[in-house]
N, C-alpha and C positions, 0 to 999 in steps of 0.2 A: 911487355909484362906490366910496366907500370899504367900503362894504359888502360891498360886490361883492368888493372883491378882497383882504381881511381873510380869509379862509379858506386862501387861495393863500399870503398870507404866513407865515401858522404851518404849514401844510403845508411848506412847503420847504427850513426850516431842521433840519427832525428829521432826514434823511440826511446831514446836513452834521454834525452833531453825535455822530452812529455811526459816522463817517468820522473825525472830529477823534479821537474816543477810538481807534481802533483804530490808527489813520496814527501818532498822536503820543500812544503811551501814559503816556509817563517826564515827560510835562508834569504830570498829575494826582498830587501828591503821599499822595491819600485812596487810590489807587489801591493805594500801598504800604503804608498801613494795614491793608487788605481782607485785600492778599494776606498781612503777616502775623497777621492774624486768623485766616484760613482755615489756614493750617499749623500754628498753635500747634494750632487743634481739632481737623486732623488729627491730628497728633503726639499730644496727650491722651488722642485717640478708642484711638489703637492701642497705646499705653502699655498704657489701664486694660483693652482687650480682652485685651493677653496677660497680662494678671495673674489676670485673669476666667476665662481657659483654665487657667490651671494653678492657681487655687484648684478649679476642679472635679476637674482632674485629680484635687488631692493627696486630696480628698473620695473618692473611689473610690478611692485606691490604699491609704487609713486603714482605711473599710470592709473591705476586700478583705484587709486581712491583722490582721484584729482578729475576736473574736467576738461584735460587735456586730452584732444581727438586724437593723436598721434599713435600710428603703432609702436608697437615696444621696439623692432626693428630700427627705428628714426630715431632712435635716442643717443646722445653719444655715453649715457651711461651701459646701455646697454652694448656697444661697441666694442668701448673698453674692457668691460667684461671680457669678450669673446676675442679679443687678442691677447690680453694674459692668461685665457683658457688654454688656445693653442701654444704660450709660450709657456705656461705649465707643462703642455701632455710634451713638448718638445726637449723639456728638461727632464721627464722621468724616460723618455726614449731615448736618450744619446745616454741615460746613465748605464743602463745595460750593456752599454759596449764598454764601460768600466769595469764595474764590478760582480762579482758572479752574482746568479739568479736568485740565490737563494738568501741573499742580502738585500737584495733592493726590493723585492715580495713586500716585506714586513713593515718596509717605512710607511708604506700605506697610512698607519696610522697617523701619521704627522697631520694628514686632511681630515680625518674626524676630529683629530685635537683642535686643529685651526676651526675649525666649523663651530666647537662648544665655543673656543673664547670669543669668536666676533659676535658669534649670539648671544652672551654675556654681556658683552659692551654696550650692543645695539639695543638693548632692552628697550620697551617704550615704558612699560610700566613702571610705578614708585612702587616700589616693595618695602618695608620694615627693614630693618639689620636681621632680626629674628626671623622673620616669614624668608629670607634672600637666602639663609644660611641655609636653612629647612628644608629649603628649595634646590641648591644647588650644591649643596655638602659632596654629594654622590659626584658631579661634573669636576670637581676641586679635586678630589680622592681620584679620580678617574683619568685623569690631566696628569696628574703626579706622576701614577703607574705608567702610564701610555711615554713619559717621558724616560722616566727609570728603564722600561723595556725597552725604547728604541738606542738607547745611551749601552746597554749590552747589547744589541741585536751588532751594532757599530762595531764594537771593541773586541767580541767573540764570532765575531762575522766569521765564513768558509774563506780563505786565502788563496783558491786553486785561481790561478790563471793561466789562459790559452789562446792565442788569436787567432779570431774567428772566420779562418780559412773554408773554400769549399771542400776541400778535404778531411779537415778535420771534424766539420759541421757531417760530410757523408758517413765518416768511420763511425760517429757517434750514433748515426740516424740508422745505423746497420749491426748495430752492436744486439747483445744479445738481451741483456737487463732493460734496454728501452724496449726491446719490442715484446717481452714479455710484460712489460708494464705496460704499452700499448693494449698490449691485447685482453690485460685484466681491465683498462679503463672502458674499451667499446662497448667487453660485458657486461659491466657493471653501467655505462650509460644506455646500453639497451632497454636494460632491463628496469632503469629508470623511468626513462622515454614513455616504456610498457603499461607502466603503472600509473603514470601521471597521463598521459592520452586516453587510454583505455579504457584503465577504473577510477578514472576521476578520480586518482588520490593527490588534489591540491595542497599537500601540507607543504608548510613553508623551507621545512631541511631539503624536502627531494626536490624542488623548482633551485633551490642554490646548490643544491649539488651538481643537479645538470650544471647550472651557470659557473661551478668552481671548475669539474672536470673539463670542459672547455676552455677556463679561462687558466688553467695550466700549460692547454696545447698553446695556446695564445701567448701568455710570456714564452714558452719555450721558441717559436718563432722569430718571439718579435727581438729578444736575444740577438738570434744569428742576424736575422736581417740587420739591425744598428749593428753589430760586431763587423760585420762582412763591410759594412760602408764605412767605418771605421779603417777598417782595414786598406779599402780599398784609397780612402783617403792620404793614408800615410802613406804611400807611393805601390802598392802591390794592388794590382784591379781585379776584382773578385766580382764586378755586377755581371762578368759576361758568361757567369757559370748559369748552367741551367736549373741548381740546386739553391743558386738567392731568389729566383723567380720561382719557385716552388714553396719556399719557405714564406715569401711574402704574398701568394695567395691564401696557404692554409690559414697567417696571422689573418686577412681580411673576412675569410669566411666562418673561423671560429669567434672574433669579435662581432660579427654580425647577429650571428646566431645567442653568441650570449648578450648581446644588449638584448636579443629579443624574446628570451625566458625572463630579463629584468625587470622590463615593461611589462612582463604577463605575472611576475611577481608584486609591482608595486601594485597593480591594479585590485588585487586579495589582502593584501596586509602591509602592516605598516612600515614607513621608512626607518624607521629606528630600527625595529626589527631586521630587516632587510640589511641594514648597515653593521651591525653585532655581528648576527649569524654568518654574513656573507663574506665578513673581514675572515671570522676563523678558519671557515672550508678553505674562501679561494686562499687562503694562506699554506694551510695543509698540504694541500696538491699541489700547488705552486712548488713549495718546498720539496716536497715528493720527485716534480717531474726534474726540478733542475737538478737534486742531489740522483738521480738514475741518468737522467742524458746527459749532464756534463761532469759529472762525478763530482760534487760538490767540494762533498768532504770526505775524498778521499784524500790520506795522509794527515787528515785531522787526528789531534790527541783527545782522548776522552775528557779532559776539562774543559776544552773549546768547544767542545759537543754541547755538553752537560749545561755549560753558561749560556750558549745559542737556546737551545731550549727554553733555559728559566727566563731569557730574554721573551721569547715568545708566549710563554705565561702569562707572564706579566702583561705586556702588551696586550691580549687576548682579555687577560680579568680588567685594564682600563680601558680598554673600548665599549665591556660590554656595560660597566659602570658609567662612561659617561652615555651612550645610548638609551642606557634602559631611563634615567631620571627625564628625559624627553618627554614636552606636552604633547599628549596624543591626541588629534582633531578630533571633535566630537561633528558626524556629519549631521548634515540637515536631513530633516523629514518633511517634508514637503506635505505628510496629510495628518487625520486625527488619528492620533494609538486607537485602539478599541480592544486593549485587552486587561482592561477592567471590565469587558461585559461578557461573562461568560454565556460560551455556547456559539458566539458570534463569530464568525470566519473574520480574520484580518489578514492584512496585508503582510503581517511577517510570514505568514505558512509559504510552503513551498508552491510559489506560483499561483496563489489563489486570488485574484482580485477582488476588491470589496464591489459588488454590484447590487442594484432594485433585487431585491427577492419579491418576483410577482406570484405570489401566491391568493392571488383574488385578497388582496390586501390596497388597503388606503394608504397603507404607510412606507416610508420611503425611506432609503438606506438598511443599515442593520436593524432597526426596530420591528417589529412585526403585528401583527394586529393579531392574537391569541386570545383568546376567552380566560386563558389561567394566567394572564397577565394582570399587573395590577392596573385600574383603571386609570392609571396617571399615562400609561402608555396606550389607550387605545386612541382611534385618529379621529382629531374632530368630526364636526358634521354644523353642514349650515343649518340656522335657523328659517324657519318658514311664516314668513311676514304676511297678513295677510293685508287686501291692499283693496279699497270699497272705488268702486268706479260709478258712482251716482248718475252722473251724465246723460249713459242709455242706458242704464239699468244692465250691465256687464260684469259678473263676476267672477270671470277667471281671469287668472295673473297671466299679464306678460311673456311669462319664463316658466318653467316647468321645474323646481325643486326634490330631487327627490331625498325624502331623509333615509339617513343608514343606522340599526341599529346594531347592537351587537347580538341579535339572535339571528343576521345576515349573517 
């Protein structure tokens, strides 16, 4: 009998104890630990990545105005670069197996903050005190915020914790609220898809939305997978389920997919833009997918909510403040405007190239040879030299001239 019902008794207490953690997270003091474990690796990860981005920058921009034949490849600044890149993205991936999803989302910002101060430092220009202030007041104000936001994002963070088992990772992947929220994201990226393929509607929300709705499947995977090697780390092997190999495809194929609306985005508009707008969405959904498939904050109290949020405010208005004061490139035109001259086709219309208008005309490019034109525009005409050949008594010219007037 007791045999018998020795099975029954360990089975029954595991839900009770994924209940206990999620119901009454703020009892487990390790809980707080995790969580700040997982944001210092955040914060570290995205520190050393934007320093990683702009040692390669400075690597091409040394190149590019030196005459040194070398590719940028050969450089050991740009090397460097690209091993604190990878031990950047290496630190914001092992942080997910800390702390829940919808915490480490938001640090994000910590890499546009780093981005405004090195390009702050790195100034080449002398600016005035007044002209610098003018200039950068908004990046200052925007710095602040971005800091104030991540300092509550930390403090009022979701506390749920659960280890990221192939089981537990399936209960969630089967549950009902993910896959009702699955099947509103498909729709609604359908029907994005639909509209940006089809009708050419390039605006810049719908190309980051696709890239946010993706990039929420994307942390939600990349999640398990770091949790599950975590897991598997601490003595319980979880890579030989066929649900971590499931989980770490879809992360490779939704990351693919959104770098590659990224590229189709920066190509239309600009990177400041792209870095604002892109911070709020993928944040949004990010938020969204982790508080539905891992229950964020569930057991959360309504003042942890409420501060998460204004935490995310905040964050959200200093990103878009240090973004938006960004110098926007002015590109090069390679030809002459001509839209001071009315009537004249240019090269800004849709597709129209400036060519010869041969209209039994002498004149070349946009101008044209018109009778109701003023005579400053009609097209020369050679002079007719005449030329005495005494000799033998010869007087026709060499060459045949002929003159053009304007009743031709």
């Amino acid at each position: 009998m007791e045999g018998g019902n020795s099975p029954s008794l360990q089975l029954q207490p595991l839900p009770l104890a994924t209940a206990a953690v999620s119901v009454q997270p703020h009892t487990d003091s390790f809980s707080y630990k995790e969580n700040l474990i997982g944001a210092l690796l955040a914060i570290f990860g995205h520190l050393v990545s934007s320093i990683a981005l702009n040692l390669q920058k400075y690597s091409h921009i040394r190149l590019a105005g030196s005459k040194d034949p070398r590719a940028y490849f050969k450089t050991k600044t740009w090397w460097s670069g690209l091993f604190l890149l990878v031990l950047g993205e290496l630190g914001v991936f092992s942080s997910y197996a800390f702390a829940p999803l919808s915490l480490i989302v938001p640090l994000s910002a910590v890499s546009v903050v780093a981005s405004a101060i090195i390009g702050i430092i790195f100034i080449k220009e002398k600016w005035k005190p007044k002209e610098f202030l003018r200039r950068y007041v908004l990046s200052f104000v925007g710095c602040g915020l971005a800091i104030v936001g991540t300092y509550l994002l930390v403090t009022f963070g979701p506390n749920s914790h659960e280890k990221m088992t192939a089981e537990n990772i399936t209960r969630h992947l089967v549950s009902w609220p993910f896959l009702l929220y699955t099947l509103v994201e498909i729709i609604v990226f359908c029907l994005l898809l639909y509209f940006y393929k089809e009708r050419n509607a390039n605006y810049i929300v719908i190309i980051l939305l696709l890239v946010a709705l993706l990039g929420s499947m994307t942390v939600v995977t990349v999640k398990a997978v770091a949790g599950m090697i975590l897991v598997s780390i601490q003595g319980t092997l979880q890579l030989d389920s066929p649900i971590f190999y499931i989980m770490l495809v879809c992360m490779i194929a939704t990351a693919i997919y959104q770098a590659t609306f990224l590229a189709q985005a920066s190509q239309l508009y600009d990177s400041a833009q792209i870095s604002s707008i892109g911070y709020i969405l993928s944040t949004t959904a990010a938020i969204s997918a982790g508080a539905t498939f891992y229950l964020d904050f569930m057991g959360e109290d309504v003042l942890h909510i409420c501060m998460f949020a204004l935490g995310c405010l905040i964050a959200f208005l200093g990103v878009f403040l240090i973004t938006r004061n960004r110098k926007k490139p002015v590109p090069f035109e390679p030809y002459i405007s001509m839209d001071a001259m009315p009537g004249m086709q240019n090269m800004h219309d849709k597709g129209i190239a400036v060519q010869p208008d041969l209209k039994a005309s002498f004149s070349y490019g946009a101008l044209e040879n018109n009778d109701s034109m003023p005579e400053i525009y009609t097209p020369a005409t050679l002079p007719i030299v005449q030329e005495q050949h005494g000799s033998k008594g010869v007087s026709a010219p060499p060459y045949r001239v002929l003159e053009h007037s304007k009743k031709e």
